[in-house]
PDB file of N, CA, C, O and CB in Angstrom:
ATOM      1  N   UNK A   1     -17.102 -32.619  -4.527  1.00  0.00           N
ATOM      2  CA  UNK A   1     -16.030 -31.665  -4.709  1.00  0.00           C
ATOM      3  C   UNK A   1     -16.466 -30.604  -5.723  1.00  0.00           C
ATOM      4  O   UNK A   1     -17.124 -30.858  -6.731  1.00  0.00           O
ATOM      5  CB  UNK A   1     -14.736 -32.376  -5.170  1.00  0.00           C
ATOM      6  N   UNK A   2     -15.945 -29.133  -5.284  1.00  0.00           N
ATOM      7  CA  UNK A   2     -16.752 -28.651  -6.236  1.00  0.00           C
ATOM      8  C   UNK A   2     -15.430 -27.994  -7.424  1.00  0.00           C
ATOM      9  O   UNK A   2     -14.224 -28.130  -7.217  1.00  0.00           O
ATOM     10  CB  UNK A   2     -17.958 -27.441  -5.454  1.00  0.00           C
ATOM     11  N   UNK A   3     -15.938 -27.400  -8.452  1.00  0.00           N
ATOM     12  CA  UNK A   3     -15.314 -27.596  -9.831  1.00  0.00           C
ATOM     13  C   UNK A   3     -14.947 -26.401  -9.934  1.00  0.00           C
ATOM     14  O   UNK A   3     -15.602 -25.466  -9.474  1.00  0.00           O
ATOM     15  CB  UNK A   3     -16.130 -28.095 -11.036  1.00  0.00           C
ATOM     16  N   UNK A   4     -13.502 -26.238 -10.749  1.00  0.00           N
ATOM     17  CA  UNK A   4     -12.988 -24.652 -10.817  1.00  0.00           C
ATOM     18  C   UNK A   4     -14.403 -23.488 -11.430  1.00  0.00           C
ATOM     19  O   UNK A   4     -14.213 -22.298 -11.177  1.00  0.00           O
ATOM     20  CB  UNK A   4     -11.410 -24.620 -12.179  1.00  0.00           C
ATOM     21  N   UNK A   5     -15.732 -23.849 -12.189  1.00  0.00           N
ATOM     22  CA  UNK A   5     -16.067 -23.059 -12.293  1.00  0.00           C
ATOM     23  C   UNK A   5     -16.775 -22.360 -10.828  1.00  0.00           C
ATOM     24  O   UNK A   5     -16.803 -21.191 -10.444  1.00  0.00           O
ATOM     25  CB  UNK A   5     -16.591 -23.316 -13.333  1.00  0.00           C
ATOM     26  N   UNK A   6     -17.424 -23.868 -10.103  1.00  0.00           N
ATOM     27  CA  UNK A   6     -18.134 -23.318  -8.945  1.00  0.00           C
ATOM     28  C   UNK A   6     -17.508 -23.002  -8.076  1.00  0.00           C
ATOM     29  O   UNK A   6     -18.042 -22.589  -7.046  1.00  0.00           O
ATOM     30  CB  UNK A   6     -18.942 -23.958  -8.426  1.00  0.00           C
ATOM     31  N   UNK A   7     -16.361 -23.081  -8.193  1.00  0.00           N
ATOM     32  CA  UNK A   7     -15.547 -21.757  -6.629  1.00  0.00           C
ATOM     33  C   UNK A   7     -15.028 -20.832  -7.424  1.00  0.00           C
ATOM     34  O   UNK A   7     -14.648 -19.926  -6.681  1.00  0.00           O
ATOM     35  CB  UNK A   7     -13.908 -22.355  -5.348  1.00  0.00           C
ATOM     36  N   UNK A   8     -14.782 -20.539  -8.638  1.00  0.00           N
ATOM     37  CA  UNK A   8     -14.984 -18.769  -9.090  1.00  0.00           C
ATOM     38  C   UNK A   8     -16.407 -18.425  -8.874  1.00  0.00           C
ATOM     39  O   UNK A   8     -16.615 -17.330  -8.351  1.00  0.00           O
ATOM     40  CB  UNK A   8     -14.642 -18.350 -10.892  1.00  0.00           C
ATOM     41  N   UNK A   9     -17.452 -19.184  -9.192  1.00  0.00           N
ATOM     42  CA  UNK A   9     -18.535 -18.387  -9.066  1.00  0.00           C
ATOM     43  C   UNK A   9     -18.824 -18.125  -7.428  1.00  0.00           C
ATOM     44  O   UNK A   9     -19.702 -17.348  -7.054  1.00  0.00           O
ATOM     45  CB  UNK A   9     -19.735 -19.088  -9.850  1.00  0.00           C
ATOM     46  N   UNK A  10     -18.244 -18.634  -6.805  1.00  0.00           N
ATOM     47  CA  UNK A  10     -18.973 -18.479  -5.223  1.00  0.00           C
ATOM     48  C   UNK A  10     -17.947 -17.950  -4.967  1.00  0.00           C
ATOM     49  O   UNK A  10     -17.982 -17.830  -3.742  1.00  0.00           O
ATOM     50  CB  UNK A  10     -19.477 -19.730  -4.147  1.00  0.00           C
ATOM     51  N   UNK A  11     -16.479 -17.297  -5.536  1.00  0.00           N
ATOM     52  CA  UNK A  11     -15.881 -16.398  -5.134  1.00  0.00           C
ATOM     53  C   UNK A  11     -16.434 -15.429  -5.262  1.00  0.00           C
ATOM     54  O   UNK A  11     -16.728 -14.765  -4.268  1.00  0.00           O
ATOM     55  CB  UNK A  11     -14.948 -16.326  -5.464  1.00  0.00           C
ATOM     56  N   UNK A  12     -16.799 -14.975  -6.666  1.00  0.00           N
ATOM     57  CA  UNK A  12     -16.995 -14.061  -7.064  1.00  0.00           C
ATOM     58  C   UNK A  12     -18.577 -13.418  -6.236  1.00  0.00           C
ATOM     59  O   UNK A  12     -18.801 -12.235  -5.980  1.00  0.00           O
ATOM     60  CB  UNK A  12     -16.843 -14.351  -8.508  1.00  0.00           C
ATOM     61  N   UNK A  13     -19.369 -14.437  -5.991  1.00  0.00           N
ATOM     62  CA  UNK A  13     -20.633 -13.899  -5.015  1.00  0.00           C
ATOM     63  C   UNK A  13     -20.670 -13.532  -3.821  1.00  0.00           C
ATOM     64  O   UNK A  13     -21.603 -12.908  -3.316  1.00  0.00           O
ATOM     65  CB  UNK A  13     -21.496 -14.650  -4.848  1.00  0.00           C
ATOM     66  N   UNK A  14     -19.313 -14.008  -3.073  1.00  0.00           N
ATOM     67  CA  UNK A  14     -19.031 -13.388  -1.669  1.00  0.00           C
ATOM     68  C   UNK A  14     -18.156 -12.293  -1.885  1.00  0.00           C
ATOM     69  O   UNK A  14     -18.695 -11.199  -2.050  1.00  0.00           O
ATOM     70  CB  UNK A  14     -18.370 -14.380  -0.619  1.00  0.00           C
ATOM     71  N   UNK A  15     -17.242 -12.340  -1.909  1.00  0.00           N
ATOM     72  CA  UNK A  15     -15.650 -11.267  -2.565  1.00  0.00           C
ATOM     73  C   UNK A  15     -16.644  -9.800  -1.839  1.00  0.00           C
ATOM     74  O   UNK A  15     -16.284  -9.311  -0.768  1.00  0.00           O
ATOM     75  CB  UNK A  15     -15.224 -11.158  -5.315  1.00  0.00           C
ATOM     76  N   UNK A  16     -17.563  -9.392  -2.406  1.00  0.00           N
ATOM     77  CA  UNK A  16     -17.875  -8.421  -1.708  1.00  0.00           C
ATOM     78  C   UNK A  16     -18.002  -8.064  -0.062  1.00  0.00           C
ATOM     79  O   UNK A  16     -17.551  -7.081   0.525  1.00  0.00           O
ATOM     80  CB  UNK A  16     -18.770  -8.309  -2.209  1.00  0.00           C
ATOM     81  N   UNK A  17     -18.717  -9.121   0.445  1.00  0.00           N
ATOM     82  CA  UNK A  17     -18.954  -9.438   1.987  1.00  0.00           C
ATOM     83  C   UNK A  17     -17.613  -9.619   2.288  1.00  0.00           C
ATOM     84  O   UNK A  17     -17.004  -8.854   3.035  1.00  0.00           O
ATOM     85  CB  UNK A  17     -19.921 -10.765   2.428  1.00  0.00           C
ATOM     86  N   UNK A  18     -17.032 -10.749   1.662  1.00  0.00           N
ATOM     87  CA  UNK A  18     -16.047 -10.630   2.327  1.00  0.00           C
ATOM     88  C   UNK A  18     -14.719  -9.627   2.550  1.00  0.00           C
ATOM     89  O   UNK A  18     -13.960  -9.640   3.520  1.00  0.00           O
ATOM     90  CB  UNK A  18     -15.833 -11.491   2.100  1.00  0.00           C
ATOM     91  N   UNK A  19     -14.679  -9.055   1.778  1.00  0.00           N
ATOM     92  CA  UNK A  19     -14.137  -7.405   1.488  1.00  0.00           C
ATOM     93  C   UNK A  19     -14.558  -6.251   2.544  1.00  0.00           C
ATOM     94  O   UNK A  19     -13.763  -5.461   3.053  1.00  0.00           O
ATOM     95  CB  UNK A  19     -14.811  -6.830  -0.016  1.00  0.00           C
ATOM     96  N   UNK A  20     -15.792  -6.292   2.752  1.00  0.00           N
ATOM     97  CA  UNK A  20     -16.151  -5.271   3.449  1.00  0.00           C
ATOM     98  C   UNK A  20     -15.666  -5.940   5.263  1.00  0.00           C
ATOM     99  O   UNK A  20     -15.440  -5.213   6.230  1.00  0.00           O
ATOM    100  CB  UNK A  20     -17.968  -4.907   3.013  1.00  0.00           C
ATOM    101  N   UNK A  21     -15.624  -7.344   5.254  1.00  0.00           N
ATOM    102  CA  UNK A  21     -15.676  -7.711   6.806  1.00  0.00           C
ATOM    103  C   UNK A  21     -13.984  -7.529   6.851  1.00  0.00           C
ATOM    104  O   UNK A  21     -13.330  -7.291   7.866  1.00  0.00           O
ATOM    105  CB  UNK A  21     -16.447  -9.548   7.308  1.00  0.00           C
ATOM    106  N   UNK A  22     -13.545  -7.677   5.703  1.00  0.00           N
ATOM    107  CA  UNK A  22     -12.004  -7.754   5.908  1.00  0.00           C
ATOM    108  C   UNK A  22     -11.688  -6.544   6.409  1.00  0.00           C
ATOM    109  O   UNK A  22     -11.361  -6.418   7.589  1.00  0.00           O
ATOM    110  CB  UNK A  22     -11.133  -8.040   4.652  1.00  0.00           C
ATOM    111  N   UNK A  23     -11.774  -5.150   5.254  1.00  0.00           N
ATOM    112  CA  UNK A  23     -11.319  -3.985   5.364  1.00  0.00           C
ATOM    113  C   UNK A  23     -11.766  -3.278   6.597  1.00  0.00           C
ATOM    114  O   UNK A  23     -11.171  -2.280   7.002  1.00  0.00           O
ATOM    115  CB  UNK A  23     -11.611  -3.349   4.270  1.00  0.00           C
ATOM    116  N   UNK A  24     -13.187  -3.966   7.421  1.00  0.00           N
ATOM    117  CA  UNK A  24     -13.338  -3.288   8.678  1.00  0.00           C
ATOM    118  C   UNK A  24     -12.716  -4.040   9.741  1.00  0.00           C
ATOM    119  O   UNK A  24     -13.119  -3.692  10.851  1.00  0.00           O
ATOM    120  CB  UNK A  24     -14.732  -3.045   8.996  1.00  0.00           C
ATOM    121  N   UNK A  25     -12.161  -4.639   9.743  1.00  0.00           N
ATOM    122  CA  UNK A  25     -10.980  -5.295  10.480  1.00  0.00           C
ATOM    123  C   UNK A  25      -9.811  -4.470  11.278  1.00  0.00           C
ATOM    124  O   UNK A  25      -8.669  -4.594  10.836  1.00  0.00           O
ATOM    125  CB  UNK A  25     -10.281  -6.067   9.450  1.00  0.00           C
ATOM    126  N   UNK A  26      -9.999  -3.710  12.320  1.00  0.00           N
ATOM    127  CA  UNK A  26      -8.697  -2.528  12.664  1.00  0.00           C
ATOM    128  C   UNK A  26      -7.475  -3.610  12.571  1.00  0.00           C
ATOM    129  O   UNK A  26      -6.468  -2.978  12.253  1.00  0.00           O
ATOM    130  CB  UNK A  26      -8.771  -1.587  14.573  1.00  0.00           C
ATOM    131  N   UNK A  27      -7.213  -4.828  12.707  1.00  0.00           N
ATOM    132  CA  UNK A  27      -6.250  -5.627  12.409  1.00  0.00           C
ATOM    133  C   UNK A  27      -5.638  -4.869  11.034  1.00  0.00           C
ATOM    134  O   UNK A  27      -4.704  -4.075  10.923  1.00  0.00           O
ATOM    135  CB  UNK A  27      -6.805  -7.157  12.273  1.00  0.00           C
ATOM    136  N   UNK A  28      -6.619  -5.487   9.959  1.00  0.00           N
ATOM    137  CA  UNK A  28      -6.205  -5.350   8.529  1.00  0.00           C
ATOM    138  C   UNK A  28      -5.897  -4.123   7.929  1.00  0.00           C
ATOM    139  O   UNK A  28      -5.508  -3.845   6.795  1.00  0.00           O
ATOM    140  CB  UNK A  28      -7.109  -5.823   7.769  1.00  0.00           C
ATOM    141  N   UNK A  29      -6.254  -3.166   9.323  1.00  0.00           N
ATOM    142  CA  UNK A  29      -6.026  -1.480   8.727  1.00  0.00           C
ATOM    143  C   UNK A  29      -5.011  -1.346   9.495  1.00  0.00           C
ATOM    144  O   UNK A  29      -4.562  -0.268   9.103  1.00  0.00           O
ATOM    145  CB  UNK A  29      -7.245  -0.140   8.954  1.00  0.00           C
ATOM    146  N   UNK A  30      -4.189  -1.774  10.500  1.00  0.00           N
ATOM    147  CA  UNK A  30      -3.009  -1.337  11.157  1.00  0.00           C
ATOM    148  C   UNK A  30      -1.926  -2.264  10.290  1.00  0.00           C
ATOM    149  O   UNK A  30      -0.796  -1.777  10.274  1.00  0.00           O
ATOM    150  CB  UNK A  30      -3.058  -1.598  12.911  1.00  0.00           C
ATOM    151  N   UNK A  31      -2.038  -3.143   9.784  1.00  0.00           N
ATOM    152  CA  UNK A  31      -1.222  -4.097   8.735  1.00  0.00           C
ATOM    153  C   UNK A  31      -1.100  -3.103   7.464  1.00  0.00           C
ATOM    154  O   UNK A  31       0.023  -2.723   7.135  1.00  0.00           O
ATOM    155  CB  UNK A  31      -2.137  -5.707   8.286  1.00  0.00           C
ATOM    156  N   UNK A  32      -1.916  -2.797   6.951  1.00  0.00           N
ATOM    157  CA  UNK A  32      -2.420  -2.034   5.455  1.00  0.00           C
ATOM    158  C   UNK A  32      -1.141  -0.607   5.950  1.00  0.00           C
ATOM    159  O   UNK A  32      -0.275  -0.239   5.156  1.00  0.00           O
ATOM    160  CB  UNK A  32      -4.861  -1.402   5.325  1.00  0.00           C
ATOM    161  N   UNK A  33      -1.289  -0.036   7.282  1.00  0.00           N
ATOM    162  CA  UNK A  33      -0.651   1.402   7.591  1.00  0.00           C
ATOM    163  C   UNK A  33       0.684   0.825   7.384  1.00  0.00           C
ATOM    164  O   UNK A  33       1.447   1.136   6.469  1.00  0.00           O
ATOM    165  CB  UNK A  33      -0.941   2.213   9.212  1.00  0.00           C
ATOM    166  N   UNK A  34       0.947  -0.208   8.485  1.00  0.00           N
ATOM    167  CA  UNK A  34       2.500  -1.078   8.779  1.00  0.00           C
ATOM    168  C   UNK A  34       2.891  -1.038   6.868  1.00  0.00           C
ATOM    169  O   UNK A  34       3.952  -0.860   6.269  1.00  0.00           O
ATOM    170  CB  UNK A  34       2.209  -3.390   9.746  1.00  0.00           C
ATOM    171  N   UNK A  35       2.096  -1.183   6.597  1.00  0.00           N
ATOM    172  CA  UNK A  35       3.103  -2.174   4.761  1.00  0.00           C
ATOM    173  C   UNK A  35       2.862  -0.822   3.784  1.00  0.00           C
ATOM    174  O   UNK A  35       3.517  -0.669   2.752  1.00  0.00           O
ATOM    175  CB  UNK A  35       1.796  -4.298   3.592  1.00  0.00           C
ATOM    176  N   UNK A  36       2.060  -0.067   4.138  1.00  0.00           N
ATOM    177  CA  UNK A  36       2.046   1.286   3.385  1.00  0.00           C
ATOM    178  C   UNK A  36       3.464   2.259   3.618  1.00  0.00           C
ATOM    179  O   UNK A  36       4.052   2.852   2.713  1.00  0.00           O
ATOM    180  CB  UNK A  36       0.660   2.150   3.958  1.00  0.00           C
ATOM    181  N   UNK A  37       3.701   2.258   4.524  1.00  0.00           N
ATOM    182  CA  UNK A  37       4.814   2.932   5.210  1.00  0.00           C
ATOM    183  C   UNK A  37       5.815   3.151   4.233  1.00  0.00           C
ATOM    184  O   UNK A  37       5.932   4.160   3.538  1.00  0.00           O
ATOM    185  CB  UNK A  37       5.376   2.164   6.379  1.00  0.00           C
ATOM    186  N   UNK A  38       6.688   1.917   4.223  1.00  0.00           N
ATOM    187  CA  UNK A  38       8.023   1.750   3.412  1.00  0.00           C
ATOM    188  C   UNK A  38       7.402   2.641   1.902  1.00  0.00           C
ATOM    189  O   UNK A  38       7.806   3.717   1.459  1.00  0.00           O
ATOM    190  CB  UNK A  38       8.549  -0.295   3.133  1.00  0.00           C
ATOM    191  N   UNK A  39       6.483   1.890   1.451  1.00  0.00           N
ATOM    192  CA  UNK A  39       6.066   1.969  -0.142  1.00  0.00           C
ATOM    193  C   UNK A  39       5.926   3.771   0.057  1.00  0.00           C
ATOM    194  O   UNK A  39       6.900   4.299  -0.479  1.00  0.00           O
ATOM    195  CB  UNK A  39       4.223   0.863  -0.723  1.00  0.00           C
ATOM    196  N   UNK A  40       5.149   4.608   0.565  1.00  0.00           N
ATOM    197  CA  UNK A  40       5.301   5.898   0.762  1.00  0.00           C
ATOM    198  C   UNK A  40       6.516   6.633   0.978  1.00  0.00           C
ATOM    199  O   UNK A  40       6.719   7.766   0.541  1.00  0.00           O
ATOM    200  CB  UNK A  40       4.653   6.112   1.604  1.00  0.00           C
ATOM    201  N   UNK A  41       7.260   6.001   1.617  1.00  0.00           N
ATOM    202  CA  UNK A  41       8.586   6.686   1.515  1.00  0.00           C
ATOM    203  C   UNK A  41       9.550   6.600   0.643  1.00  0.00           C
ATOM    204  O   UNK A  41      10.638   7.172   0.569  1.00  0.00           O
ATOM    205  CB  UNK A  41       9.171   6.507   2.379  1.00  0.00           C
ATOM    206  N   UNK A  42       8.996   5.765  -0.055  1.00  0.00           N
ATOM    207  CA  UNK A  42       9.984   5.300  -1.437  1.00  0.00           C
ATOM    208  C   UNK A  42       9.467   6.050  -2.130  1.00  0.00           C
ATOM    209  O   UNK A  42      10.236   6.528  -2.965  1.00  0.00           O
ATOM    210  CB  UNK A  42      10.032   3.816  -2.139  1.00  0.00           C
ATOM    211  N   UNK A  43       7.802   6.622  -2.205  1.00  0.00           N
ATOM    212  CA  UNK A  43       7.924   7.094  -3.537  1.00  0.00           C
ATOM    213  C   UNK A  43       7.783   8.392  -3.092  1.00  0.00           C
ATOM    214  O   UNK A  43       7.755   9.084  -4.110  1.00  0.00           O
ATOM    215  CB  UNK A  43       6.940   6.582  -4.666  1.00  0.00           C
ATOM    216  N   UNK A  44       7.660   9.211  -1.951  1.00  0.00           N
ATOM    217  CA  UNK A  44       8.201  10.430  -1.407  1.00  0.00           C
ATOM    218  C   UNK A  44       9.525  10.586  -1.858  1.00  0.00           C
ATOM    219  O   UNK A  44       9.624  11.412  -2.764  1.00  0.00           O
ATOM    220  CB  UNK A  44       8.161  10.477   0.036  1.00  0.00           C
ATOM    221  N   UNK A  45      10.753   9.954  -1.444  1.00  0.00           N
ATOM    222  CA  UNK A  45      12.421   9.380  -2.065  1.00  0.00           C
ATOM    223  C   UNK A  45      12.112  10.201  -3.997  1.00  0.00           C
ATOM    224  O   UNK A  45      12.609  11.157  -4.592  1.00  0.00           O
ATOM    225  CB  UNK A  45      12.593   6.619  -2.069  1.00  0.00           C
ATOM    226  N   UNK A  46      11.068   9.175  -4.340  1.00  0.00           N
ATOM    227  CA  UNK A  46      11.762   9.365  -5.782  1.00  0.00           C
ATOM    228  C   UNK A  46      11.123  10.909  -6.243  1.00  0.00           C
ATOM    229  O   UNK A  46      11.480  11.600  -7.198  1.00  0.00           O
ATOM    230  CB  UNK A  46      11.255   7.915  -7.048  1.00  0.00           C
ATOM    231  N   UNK A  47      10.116  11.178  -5.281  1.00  0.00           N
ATOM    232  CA  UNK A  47       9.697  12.544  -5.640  1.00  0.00           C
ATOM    233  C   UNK A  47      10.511  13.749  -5.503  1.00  0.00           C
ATOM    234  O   UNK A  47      10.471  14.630  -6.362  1.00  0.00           O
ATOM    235  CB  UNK A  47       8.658  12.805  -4.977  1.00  0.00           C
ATOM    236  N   UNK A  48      11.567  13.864  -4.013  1.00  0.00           N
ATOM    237  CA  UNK A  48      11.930  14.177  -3.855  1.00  0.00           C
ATOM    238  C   UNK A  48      11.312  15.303  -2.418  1.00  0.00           C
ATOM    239  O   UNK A  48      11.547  16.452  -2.044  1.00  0.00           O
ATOM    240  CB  UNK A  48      12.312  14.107  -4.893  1.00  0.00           C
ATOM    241  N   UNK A  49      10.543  14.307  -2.029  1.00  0.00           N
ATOM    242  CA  UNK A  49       9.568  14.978  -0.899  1.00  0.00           C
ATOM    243  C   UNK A  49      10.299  14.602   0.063  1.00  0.00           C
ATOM    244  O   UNK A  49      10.927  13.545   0.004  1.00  0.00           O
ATOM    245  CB  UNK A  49       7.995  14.534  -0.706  1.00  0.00           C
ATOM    246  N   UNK A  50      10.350  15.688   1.467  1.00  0.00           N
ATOM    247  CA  UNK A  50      11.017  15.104   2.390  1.00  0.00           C
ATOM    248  C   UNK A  50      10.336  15.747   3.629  1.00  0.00           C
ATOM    249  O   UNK A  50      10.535  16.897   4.020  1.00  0.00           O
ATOM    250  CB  UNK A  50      12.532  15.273   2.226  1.00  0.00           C
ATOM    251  N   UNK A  51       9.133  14.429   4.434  1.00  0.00           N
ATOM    252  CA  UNK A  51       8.985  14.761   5.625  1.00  0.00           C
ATOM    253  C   UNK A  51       9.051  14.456   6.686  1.00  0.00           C
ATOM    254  O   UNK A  51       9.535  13.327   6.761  1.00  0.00           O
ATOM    255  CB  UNK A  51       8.449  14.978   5.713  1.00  0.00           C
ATOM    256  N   UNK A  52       8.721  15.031   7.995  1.00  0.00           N
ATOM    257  CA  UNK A  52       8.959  14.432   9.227  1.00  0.00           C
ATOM    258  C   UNK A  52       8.377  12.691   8.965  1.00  0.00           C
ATOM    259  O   UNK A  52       7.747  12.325   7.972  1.00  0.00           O
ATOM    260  CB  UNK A  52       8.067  15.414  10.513  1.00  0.00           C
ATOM    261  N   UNK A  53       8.758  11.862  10.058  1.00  0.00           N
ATOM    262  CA  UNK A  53       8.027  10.907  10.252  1.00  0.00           C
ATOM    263  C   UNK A  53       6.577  10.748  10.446  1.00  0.00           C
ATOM    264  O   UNK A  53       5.865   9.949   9.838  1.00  0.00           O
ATOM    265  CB  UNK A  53       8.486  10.533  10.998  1.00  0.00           C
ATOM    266  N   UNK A  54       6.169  11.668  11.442  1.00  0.00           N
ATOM    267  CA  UNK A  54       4.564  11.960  12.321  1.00  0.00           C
ATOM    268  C   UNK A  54       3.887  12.069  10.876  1.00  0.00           C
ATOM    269  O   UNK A  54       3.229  11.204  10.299  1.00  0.00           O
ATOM    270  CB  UNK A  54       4.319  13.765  13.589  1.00  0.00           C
ATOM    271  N   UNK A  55       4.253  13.493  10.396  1.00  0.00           N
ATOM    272  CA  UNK A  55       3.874  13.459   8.339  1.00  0.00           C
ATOM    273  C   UNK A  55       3.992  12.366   8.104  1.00  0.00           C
ATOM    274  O   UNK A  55       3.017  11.781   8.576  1.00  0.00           O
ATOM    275  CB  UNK A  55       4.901  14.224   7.054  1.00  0.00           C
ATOM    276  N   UNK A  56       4.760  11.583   7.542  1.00  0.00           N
ATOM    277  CA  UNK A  56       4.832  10.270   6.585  1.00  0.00           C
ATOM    278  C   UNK A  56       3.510   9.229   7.083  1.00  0.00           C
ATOM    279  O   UNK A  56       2.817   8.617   6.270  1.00  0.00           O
ATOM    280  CB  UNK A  56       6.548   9.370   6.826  1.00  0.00           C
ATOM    281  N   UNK A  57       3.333   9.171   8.490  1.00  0.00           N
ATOM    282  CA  UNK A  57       2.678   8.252   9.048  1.00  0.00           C
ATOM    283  C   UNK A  57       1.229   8.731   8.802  1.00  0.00           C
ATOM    284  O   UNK A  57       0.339   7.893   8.656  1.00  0.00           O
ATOM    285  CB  UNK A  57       3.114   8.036  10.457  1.00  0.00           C
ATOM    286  N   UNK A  58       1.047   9.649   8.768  1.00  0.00           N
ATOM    287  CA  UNK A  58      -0.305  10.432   8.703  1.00  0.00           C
ATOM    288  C   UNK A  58      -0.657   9.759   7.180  1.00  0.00           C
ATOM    289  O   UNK A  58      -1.471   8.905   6.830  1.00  0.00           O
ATOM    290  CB  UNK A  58      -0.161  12.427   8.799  1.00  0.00           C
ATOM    291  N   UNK A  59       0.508  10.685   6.338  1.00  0.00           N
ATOM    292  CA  UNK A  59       0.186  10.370   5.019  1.00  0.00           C
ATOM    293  C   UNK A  59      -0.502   8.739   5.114  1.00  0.00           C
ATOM    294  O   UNK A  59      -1.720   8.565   5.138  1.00  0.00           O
ATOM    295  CB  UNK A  59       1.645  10.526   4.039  1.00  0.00           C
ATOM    296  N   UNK A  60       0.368   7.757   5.155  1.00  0.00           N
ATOM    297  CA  UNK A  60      -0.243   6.160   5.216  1.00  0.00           C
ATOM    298  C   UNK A  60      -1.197   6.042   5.571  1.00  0.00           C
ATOM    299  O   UNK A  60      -1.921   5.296   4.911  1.00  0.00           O
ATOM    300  CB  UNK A  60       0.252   5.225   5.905  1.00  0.00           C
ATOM    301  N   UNK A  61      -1.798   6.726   6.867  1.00  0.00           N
ATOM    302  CA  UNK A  61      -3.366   6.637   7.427  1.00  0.00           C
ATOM    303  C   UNK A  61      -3.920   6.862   6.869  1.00  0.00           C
ATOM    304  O   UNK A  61      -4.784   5.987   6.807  1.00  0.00           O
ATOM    305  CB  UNK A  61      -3.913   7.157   8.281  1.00  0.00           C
ATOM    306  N   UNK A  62      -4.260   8.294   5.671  1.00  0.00           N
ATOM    307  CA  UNK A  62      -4.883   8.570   4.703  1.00  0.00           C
ATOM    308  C   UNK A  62      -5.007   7.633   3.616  1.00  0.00           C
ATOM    309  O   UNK A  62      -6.049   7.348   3.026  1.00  0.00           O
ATOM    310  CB  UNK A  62      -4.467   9.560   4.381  1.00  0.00           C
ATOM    311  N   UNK A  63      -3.915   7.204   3.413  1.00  0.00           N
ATOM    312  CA  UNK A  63      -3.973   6.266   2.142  1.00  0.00           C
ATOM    313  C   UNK A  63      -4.496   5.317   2.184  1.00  0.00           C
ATOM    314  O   UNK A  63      -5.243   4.755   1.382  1.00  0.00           O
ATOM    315  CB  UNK A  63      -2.997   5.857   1.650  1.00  0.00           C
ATOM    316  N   UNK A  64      -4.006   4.967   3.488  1.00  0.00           N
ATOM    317  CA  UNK A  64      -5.064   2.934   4.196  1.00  0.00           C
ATOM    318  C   UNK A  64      -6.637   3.584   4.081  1.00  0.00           C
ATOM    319  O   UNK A  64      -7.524   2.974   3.484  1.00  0.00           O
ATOM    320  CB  UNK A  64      -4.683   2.149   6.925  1.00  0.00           C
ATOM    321  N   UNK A  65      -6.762   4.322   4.444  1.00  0.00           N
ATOM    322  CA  UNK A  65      -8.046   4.999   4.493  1.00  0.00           C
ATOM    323  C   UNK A  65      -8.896   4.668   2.935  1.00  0.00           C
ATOM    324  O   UNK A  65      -9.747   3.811   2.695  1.00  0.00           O
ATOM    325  CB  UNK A  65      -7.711   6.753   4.779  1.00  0.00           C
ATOM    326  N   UNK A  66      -8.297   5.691   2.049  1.00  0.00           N
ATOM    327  CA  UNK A  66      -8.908   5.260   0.710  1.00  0.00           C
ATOM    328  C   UNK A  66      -8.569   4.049  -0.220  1.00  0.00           C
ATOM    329  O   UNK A  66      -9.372   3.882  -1.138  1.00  0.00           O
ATOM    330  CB  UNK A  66      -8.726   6.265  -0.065  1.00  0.00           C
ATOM    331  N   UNK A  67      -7.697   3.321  -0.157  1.00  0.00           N
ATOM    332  CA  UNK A  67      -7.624   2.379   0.059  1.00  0.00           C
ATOM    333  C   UNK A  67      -8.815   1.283   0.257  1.00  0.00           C
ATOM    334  O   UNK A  67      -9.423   0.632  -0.593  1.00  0.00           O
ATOM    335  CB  UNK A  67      -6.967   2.594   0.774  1.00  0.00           C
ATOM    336  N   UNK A  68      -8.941   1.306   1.721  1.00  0.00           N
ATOM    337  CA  UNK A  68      -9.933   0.464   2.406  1.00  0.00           C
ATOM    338  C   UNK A  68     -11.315   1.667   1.690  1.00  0.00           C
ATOM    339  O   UNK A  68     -11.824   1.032   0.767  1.00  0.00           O
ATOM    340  CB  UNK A  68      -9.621   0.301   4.556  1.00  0.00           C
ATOM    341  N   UNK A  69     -11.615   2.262   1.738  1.00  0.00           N
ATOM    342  CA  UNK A  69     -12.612   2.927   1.076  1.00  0.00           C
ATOM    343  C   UNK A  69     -13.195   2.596  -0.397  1.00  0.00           C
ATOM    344  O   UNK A  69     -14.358   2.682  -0.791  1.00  0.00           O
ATOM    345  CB  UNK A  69     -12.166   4.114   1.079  1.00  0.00           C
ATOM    346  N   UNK A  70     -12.223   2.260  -0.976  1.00  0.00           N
ATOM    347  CA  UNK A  70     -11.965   1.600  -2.434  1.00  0.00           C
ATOM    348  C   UNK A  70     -12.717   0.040  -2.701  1.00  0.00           C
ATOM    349  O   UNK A  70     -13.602  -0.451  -3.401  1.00  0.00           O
ATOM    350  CB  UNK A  70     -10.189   1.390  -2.593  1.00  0.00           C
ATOM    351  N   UNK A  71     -12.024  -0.246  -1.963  1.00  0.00           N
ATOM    352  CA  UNK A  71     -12.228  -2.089  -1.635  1.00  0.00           C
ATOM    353  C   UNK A  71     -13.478  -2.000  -0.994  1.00  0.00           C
ATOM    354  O   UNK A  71     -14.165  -2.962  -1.339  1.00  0.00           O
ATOM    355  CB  UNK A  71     -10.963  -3.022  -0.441  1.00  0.00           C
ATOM    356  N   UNK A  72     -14.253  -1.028   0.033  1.00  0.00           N
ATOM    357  CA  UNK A  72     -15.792  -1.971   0.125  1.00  0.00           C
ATOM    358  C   UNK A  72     -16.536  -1.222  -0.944  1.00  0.00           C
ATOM    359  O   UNK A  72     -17.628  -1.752  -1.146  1.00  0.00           O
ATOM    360  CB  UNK A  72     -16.812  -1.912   1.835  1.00  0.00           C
ATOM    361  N   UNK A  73     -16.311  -0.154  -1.707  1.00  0.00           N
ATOM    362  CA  UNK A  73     -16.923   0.200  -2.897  1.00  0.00           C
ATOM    363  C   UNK A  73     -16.737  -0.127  -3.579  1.00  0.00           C
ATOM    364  O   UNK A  73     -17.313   0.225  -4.609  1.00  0.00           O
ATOM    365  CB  UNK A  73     -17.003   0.948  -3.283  1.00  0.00           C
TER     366      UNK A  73
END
């Protein structure tokens, strides 16, 4: 069995691979758009930004975008 240090350390040595196989996942990027959504329009709401939907959705694509851009860098 292995010991809380040796599965942080073998987290910590994959976490990358496994990051990059995740974020190229179109699954995990149509989930990431789906759950970005709400959170963008809330803080469009508190900005006081107000756009079409097609806009809002775009916006999220961009964001999943850097986002996932973030995470394999």
């Amino acid at each position: 069995m292995l010991s809380q240090k040796s599965i942080q350390a073998l987290a910590d040595s994959i976490t990358d691979s496994v990051c990059q196989k995740v974020c190229q996942s179109p699954e995990f990027f149509d989930f990431l758009v789906d759950n970005l959504q709400g959170s963008v329009d809330e803080v469009l709401e508190e900005e006081g930004v107000t756009l079409d939907p097609e806009l809002g959705l775009e916006l999220s694509v961009f964001i999943a975008e850097r986002i996932t851009l973030r995470a394999i860098n």
